[in-house]
N, C-alpha and C positions, 0 to 999 in steps of 0.2 A: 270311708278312707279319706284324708285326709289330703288333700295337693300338696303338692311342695311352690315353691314362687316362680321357679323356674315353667313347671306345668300350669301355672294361671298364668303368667305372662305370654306364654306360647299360645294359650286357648284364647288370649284377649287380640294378640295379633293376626290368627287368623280368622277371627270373627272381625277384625277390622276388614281385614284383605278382602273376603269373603265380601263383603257390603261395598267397599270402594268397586272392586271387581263387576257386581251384581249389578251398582247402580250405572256405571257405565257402559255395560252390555244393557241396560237396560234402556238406558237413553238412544245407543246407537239404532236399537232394533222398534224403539218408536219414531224416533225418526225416519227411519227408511221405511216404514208401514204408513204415519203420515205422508210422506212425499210427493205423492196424488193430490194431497191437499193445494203446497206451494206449489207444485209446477205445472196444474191444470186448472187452479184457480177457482174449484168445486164452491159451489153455495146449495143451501138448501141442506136436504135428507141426505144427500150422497157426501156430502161434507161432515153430517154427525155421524154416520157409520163408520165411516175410513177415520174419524177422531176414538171414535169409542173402539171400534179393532186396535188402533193403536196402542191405545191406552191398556187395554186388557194383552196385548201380544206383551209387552212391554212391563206388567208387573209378571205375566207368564215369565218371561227369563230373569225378571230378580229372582225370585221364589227356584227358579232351577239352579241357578248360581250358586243362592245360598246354598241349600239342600244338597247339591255336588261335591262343595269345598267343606261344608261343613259335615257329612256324613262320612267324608273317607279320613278324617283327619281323629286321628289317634297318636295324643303324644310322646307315649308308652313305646309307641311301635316305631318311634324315629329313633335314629341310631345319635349317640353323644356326639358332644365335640369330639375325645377321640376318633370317633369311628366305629367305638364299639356298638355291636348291635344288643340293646339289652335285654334281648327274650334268648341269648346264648344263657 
């Protein structure tokens, strides 16, 4: 079946949304997993753990992001400009 332009544009916008979203949930939540790092001043072993937790916490919430926004979004299932709902 066939899109219409309307339905590719709506699916390209919220696969942007979707990644803008993702990647800045994802930044905030390595930074705050890092923070141990800047504010304790860590070197050695305990400095690569809390960088590598980071890092994995942090593609953890892109990857849930996407998969959140992008799993419930059915364009089908939004209702028009009108208002109409189109599964009446």
């Amino acid at each position: 079946m066939a899109r219409s332009r309307a339905e590719r544009d709506a699916v390209t916008v919220e696969i942007v949304y979707a990644l803008l979203t993702g990647v800045l949930l994802a930044v905030a939540a390595g930074l705050l997993a890092a923070s141990p790092v800047l504010l304790f001043d860590l070197d050695g072993s305990a400095r690569r753990v809390v960088t590598v937790v980071a890092l994995v916490l942090a593609a953890a919430v892109l990857l849930w992001r996407l998969a959140g926004v992008l799993w419930g979004f059915d364009p089908r299932r939004r209702p028009g400009p009108g208002g109409d709902d189109p599964r009446s």
